[in-house]
C-alpha positions in Angstrom: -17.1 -23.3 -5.2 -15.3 -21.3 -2.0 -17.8 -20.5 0.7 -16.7 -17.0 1.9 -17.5 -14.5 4.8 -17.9 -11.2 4.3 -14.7 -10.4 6.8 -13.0 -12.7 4.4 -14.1 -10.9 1.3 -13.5 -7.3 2.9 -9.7 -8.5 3.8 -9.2 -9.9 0.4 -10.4 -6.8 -1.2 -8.6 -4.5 1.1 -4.8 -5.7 -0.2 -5.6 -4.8 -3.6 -7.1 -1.3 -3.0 -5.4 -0.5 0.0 -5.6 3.4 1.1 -2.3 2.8 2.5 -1.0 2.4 -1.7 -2.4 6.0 -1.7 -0.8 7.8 0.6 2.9 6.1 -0.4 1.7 7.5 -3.9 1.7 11.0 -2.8 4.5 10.3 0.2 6.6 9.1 -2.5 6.0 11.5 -5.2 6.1 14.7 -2.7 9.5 13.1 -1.4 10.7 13.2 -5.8 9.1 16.9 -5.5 11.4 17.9 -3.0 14.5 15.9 -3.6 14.9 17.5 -7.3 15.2 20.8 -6.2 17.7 20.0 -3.0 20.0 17.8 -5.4 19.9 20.1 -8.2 19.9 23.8 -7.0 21.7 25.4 -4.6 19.6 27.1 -2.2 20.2 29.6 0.7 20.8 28.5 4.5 17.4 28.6 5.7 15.5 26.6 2.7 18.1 24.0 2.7 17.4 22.9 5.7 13.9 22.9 5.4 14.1 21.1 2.0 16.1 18.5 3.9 13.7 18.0 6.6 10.3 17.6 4.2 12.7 15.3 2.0 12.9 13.5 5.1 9.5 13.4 6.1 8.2 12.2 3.0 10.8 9.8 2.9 10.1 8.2 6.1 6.3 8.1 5.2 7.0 6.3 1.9 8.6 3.7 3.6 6.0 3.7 6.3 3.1 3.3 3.7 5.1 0.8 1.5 5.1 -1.5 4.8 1.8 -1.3 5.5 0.7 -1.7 1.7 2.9 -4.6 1.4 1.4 -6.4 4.5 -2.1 -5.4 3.7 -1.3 -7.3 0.1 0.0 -10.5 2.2 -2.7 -10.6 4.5 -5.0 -10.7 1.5 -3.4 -13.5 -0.1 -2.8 -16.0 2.9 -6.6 -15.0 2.8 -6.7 -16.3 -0.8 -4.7 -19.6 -0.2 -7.0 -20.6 3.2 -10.0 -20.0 0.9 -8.1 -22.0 -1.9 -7.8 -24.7 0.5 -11.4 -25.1 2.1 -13.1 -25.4 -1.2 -16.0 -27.7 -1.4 -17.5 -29.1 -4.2 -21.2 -28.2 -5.5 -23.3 -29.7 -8.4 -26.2 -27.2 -9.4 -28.9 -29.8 -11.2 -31.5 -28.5 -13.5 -34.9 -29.3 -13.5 
């Protein structure tokens, strides 16, 4: 049996659904949106450079997001392992 907390259970809940493994969802996929058409057609002057700078942006916020996922999912596990570790042994007895 693991005694928990319900800090303990909101952090171990919070590194599997993690908003932050949203926003690198659509970070990621916006920065695929806008890489296609800058790799694969040639565009005038003015939208080059602006297809290059929201390629960028969304780049830099995947990797942002991925960071913050990934340590959300590792905080949520050490969580795991502490809880693993304190267990304590129950015996329920029937009338």
């Amino acid at each position: 049996m693991y005694p928990v907390l319900e800090q303990e259970l909101d952090t171990m809940v919070s590194g599997y659904q993690s908003v932050n493994l949203v926003f690198f969802g659509i970070a990621f996929g916006a920065f695929i949106a806008v890489a296609i058409p800058y790799w694969t057609v040639s565009l005038g002057e003015p939208l080059q450079g602006r297809f290059f700078s929201a390629m960028l942006v969304s780049a830099v916020a995947s990797v942002y997001f991925a960071i913050m996922a990934t340590r959300d999912w590792f905080r949520s596990r050490k969580v795991m392992r502490q809880l693993r570790r304190e267990t304590v042994d129950a015996v329920i007895k029937g009338d």
